[in-house]
N, C-alpha and C positions, 0 to 999 in steps of 0.2 A: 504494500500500500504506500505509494507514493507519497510528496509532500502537497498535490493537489487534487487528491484523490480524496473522496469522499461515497463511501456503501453502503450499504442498508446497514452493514456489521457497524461502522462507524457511528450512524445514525440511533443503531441500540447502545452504545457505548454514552454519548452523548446527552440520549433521556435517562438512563442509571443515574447520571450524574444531576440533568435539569429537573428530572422529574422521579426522583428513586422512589419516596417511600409512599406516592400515588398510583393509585388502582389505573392498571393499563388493560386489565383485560377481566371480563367476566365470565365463566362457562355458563351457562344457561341450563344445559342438560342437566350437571352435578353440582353448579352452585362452586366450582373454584374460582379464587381470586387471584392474581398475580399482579406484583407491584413491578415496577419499570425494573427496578433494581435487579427483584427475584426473574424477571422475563430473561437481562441480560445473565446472571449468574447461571439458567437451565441450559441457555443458548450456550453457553461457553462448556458444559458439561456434556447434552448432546454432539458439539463438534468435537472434541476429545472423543469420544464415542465413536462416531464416525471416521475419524483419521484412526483409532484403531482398526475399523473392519477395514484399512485401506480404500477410504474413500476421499481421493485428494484434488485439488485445483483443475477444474477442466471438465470434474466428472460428471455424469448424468446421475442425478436422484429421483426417481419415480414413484407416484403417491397418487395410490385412491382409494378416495374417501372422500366423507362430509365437513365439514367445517369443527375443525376442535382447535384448541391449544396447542395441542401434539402437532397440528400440520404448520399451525402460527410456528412455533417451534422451530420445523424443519426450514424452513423460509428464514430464519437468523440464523443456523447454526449451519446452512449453504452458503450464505453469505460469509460467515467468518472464515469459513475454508474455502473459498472462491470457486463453490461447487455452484453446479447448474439444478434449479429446480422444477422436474419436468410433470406438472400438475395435469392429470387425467380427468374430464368429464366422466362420470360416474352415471351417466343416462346413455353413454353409447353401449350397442353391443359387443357383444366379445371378440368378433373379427374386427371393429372396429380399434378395439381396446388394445389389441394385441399389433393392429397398425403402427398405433402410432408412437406402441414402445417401442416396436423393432426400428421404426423411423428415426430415432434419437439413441437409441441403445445405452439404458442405464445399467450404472451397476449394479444398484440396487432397489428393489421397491420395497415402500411402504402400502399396507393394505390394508382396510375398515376388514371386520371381521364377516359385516354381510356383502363381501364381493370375493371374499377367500374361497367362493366355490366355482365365481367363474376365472380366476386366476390359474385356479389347480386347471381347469381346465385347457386353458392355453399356455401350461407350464413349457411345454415339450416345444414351445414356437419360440419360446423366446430365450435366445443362444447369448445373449450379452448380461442377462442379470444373474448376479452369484451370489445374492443372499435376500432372502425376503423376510420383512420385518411382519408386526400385525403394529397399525398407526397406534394402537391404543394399548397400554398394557394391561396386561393378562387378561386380555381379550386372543379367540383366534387360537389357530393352531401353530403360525410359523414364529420364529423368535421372537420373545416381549422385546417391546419398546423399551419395557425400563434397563434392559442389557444393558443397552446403550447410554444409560444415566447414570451406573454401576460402576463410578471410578472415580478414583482420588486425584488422577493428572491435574493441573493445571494447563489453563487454554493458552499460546502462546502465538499471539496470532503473528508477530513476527518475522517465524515461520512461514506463513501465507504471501502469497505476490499476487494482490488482487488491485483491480482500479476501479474508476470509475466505470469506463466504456467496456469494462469485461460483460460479457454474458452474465445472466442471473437466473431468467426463466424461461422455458419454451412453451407458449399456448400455442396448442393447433388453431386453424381457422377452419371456416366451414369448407367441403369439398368441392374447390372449384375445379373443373375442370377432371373432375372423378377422384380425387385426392385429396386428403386434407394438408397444410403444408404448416410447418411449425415456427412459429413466427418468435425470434430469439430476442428478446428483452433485456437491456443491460442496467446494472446501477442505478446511469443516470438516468435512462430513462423511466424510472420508478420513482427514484426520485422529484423530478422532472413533473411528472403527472401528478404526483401527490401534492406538492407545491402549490400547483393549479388549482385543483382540487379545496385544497386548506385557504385558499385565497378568494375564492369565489362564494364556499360555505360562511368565510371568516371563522375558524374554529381556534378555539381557547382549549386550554386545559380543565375548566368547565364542563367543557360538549359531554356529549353521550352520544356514540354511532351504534345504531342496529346494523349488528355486522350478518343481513340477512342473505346477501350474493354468494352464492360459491366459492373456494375460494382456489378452484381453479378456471373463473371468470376473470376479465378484466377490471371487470367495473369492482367484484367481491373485494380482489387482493388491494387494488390500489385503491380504494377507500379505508381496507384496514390500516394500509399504511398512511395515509393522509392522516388518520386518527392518532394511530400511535405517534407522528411526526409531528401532530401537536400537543401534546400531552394529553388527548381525551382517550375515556375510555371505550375499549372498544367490549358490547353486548354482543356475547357470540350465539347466535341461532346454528346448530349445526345442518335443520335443516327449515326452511319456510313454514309458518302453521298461524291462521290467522288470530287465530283465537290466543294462543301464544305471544304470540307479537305485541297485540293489544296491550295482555298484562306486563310485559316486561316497558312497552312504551309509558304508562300509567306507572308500574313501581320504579321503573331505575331512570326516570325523566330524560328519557330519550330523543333531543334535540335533532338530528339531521339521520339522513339513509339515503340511499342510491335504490331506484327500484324499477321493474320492467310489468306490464302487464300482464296478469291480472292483480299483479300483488298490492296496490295501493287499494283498487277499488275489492279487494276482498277485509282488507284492514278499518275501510269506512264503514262496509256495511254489519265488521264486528262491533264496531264503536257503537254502529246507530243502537244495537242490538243489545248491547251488555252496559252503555251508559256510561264508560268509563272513559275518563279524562285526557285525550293523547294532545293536549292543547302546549304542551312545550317539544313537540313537534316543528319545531318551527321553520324547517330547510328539507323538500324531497327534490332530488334530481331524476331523471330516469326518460323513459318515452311511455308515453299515456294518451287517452282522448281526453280533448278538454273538459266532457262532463267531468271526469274523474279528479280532473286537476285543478277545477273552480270550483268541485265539491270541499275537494281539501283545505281549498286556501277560506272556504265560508266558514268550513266547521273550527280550523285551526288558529288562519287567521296564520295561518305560515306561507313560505315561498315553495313556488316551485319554480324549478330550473330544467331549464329545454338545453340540449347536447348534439353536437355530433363530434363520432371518436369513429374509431377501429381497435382491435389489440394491437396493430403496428404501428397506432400515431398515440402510444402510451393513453390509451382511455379516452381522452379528451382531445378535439381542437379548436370544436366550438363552443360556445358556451353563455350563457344568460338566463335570465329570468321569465318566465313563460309570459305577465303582463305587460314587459314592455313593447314586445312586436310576435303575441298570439299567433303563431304555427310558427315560427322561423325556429332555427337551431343556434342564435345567439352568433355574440362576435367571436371571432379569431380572439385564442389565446395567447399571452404575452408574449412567449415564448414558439411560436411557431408562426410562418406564414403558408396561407393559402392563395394560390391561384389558380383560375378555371379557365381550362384549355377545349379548345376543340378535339377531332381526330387525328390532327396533322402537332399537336403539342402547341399550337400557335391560340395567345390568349386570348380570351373572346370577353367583348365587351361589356359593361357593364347592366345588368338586367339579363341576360342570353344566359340561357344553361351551358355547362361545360361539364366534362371532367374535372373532381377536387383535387389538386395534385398538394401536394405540404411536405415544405423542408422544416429544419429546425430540430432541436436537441428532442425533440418529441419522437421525431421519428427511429423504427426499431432499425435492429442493425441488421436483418436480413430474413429470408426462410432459410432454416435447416438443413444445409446439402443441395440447395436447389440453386447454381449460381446462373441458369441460363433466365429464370425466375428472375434471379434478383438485379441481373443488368435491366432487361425488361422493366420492371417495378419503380427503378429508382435512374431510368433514364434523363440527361437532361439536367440530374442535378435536382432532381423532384422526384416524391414519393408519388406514384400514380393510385391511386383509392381504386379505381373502378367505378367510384359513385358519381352521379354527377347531380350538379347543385346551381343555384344563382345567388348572385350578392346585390343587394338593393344599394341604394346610393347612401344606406346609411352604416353599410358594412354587415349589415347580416344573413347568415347565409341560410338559402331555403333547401331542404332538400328536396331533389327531383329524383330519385330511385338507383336503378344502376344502370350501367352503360349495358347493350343487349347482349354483350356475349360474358357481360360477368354477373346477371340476373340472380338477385338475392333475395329469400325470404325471409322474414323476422319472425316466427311467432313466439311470443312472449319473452323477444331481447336475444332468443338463442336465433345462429345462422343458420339458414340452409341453402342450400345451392341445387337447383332444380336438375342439373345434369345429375345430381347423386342419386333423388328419389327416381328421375325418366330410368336410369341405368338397373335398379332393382325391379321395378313395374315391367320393364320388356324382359327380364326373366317368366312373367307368367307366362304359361303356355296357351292362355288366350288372349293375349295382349297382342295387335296388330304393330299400333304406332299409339304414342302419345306425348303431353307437352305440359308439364307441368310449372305454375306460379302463383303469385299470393294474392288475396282474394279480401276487402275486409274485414275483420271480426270483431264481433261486439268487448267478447272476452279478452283476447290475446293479440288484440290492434292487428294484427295481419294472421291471416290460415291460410293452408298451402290446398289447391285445387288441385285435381288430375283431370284432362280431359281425355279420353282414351277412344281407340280406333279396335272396336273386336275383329279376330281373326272370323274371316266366313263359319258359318255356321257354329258357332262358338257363342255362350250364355257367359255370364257372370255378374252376381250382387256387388254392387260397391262397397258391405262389411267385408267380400269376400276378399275383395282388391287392398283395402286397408287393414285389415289383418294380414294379409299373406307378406307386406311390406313392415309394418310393426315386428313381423319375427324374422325381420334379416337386417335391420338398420334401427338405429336409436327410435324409440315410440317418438319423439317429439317430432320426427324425419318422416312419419308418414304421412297422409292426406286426411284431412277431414271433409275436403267435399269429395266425391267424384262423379263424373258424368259423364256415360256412353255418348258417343254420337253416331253418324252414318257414314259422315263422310270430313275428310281433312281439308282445307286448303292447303294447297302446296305451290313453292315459291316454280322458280322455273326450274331451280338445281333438282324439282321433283321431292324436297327437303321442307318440312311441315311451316307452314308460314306462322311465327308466333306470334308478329304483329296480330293478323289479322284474328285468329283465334282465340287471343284475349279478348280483343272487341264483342263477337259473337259470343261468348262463351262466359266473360269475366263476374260475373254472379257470383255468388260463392253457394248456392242451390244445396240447401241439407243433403247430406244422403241418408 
C-alpha cells in the first residue's frame, strides 16, 4: 500500500480509529452488534485466517449466500490481503452458478448452508476451488467459518502490496450477448461511488441504513459501504421481508435505503396496515413508479432520489431528487462525465437521444478475460453503457432504454438480456421462433414478454413455456407474459423484425 493509496482495508483502519466504540453494524436475524473497532479487529483475524489457507494478493474468493456479517467480513479481510471478492447471485441456477465460478476461478468458496446442496452438486465442475468454507459457523457440512477466526497471529498488512486501482470485486452482469461477463471493480472505484453516495444522502454518523440489497448487488455493497464510510450504522436484513422491514425501520430509526420495485410499495402498504411509524425514513433512492414515490414522500414527508448507474460506472452516474424534474434520472455526478453519442461515437446535440458513454474515476477497470470486450466498451477514451438517454438544457439526463442490439430488461432492478431467455425458449421442442422484451408492470416496473412462433402442428400452454424456462435459468429470467401468435414479421435478412413486433405485440397480456 503505497503513500497515495487508499482501500476499503485503509478505510476500516480509519473508522476503528474515527469511529471505534460506535455500532457499525447490526444483525437483524440474531441481534449481533459490532462496533467499528471490533469490525476492524474480526477483519484482521479473518485475513490471518485466510493467508493461512494460502489465500494471497490477486486471489479469487467466492461466496454465496445472503447478506450476514460473515460476508461484510469477507469484503474487509479481501481487502486487507488484496484478494478479489467474487460475490454470487444466489437466484441463479446451478449451470448458471457454476459459470460464473469457473469464469473467474476462485480459490476458495464460501457457502450459506441452504445452497451447500447445489454446490455439492456442481462440485466435480469446478477445477480451480480447493477449499470450501460454510459463510456461517457451524452451520453446513464443509469447514466452519470460525476455522478461520481460530488464531493468535497478528495481521501485518505490511506484508500486503495492495492500491488503490487494484481489483477488489467481480459482479457479473446480465447475459448479453449469451454470456454473463464479470465486471472487475477496484478500490477506488468503491470508494469513489460511496463518496457519491454519502454526498447526495448527506449521511452522518447519526444515519441508520437498511442494509436490504444483496450484497452481491451493486447498489447492496456500495451502500453498505457508503454507511460504514460515514460512521452510520448499517441494519442488516439478510434477506427482504416486508413486515420485517417495517419493524426494524420503526425500532432502530432507520433514516435512508437504496430500493428496487416492488420493495418500497410492499413496505407502504405494511405501514398502512400495522400503523407503525417509518417517519424518520427520510432519504429512499432506487427506481419506482411515481405513485409509489409520492406515496412515500406524503406519508414520510422524506426524499426520494431518481438514478442512473451500471455495476461498471460504480452504482451511480446520475443522480437527484425525484421532485425537482419528475421522471429524469438526475445530474451527472461530480466525479464523472457523460456524453451522448450517436452510432458513429460523434456527439449528438443537445435534447437528441444518444448513447450514454462516461469517463471518470467511476468507471470499472474492465470485464474479466474479455479484452476484445473491453477495447470495444471503452473505445475512444469512453465507457460505452449500451443505454441510451437525452440531456435537457438543464443537464438532466432522461433515460430512453437501450440501444437495439444491447436490449435490457429490468424486473425489479435485477438484468436481463433477452438473447439469454430467446436462447433457453428455442430449446422447447415446440418452439418455432420467438423475441423476447419488457412489457410494463404494475409490480416490478418492467416484466419480460415472450412472443413465440409454434412449430406446425405443435400445442402449448404458456404455464407450460414459463415453467419449462424457470427450470433451466434463474426464476426471475423467465417470462410472465407469453403469447402464441400465427405469424412473424421478418426483416428482409428473413430475421424476426423486433421493431415491429413490439409494436403489435407490446401489451404485457396475462397469461
Amino acid at each position: 500500500m503505497g503513500l497515495y493509496d487508499f482501500t476499503f482495508y485503509d478505510l476500516i483502519n480509519r473508522n476503528a480509529v474515527c469511529f471505534g466504540n460506535m455500532a457499525a453494524w447490526f444483525e437483524a436475524d440474531d441481534g449481533r452488534i459490532l462496533t467499528f473497532r471490533q469490525y476492524k479487529e474480526k477483519v484482521d483475524q479473518l485475513a490471518c485466517g485466510l493467508q493461512n489457507f494460502n489465500i494471497q494478493t490477486g486471489d479469487r474468493i467466492g461466496v454465496l449466500g445472503k447478506n450476514s456479517l460473515e460476508y461484510f467480513l469477507l469484503y474487509g479481510a479481501a481487502a486487507a490481503i488484496g484478494a478479489i471478492i467474487l460475490p454470487i447471485n444466489w437466484r441463479l441456477a446451478a449451470d448458471e452458478i457454476c459459470f460464473n465460478l469457473n469464469d473467474c476461478e476462485p480459490k476458495v468458496l464460501f457457502v450459506d448452508d441452504e445452497y451447500e446442496d447445489v454446490v455439492k452438486g456442481i462440485k466435480t465442475n469446478l477445477a480451480s476451488v480447493e477449499t470450501y468454507f460454510n459463510l456461517k459457523p457451524e452451520e453446513g457440512t464443509f469447514l466452519d467459518f470460525g476455522t478461520l477466526m481460530d488464531t493468535t497471529d497478528d495481521f501485518d498488512p505490511g506484508n500486503v502490496s495492495a492500491s488503490s486501482d487494484d481489483g477488489f470485486v467481480i459482479i457479473h452482469t446480465a447475459a448479453v450477448a449469451g454470456r454473463p461477463r464479470g465486471a472487475l471493480l477496484s478500490h477506488g472505484n468503491l470508494l469513489c461511488g460511496a463518496v457519491h453516495l454519502n454526498s447526495f444522502f448527506k449521511v452522518t454518523p447519526e444515519d441508520v441504513h437498511l442494509n436490504l440489497l444483496p450484497l452481491f448487488h451493486v447498489g447492496g455493497l456500495f451502500m453498505a459501504v457508503n454507511s460504514f464510510h460515514a460512521g452510520a450504522l448499517n441494519v442488516n436484513m439478510s434477506k427482504f421481508d416486508a413486515e420485517h422491514a417495517v419493524t426494524l425501520i420503526e425500532e432502530k430509526k432507520v433514516s435512508f435505503m437504496f430500493e428496487f420495485s416492488p420493495i418500497l410499495a410492499a413496505i407502504l402498504d405494511q405501514q398502512e396496515k400495522s400503523g407503525k411509524d417509518i417517519r424518520t425514513l427520510r432519504a429512499v433512492a432506487g427506481l419506482d413508479t411515481p405513485a409509489n414515490i409520492e406515496k412515500y414522500q406524503e406519508v414520510t414527508g422524506g426524499t426520494f432520489f431518481c438514478l442512473y448507474g451500471q455495476t461498471e460506472t460504480s452504482c451511480v452516474v446520475t443522480f437527484g431528487r425525484y421532485s425537482d424534474r419528475p421522471g429524469s434520472a438526475g445530474r451527472t455526478v461530480p466525479l464523472a462525465e457523460v456524453r451522448l453519442v450517436d452510432d458513429y461515437d460523434r456527439p449528438v446535440p443537445e435534447g437528441q437521444v444518444g448513447e450514454i458513454t462516461v469517463k471518470g474515476p467511476v468507471v470499472f477497470k474492465g470485464y474479466w478475460n474479455l479484452p476484445e470486450d473491453n477495447a470495444y466498451t471503452f473505445r475512444d477514451g469512453w465507457h460505452h453503457t449500451g443505454d441510451l438517454g437525452r440531456l435537457d438544457e438543464s443537464g438532466f439526463l432522461w433515460y430512453a432504454g437501450r440501444k437495439e442490439d444491447k436490449e435490457l430488461i429490468k424486473p425489479g432492478g435485477e438484468n436481463v438480456y433477452p438473447a439469454e431467455v430467446e436462447r433457453v425458449i428455442l430449446k422447447h421442442p415446440a418452439i418455432e421462433e420467438t423475441v423476447v422484451f419488457g412489457v410494463p408492470d404494475a409490480k416490478w416496473k418492467e416484466g419480460i414478454k415472450a412472443v413465440c412462433l409454434l412449430k406446425a402442428e405443435h400445442t402449448l400452454e404458456p404455464q407450460e413455456l414459463i415453467d419449462f424456462v424457470a427450470a433451466r435459468i434463474a426464476r426471475y429470467k423467465k417470462p410472465k407474459y407469453v403469447e402464441f401468435v400465427d405469424d412473424f414479421p421478418l426483416r428482409e435478412d428473413r430475421t424476426p423484425d423486433r421493431k415491429k413486433i413490439k409494436e403489435l405485440y407490446g401489451e404485457p397480456q396475462e397469461s
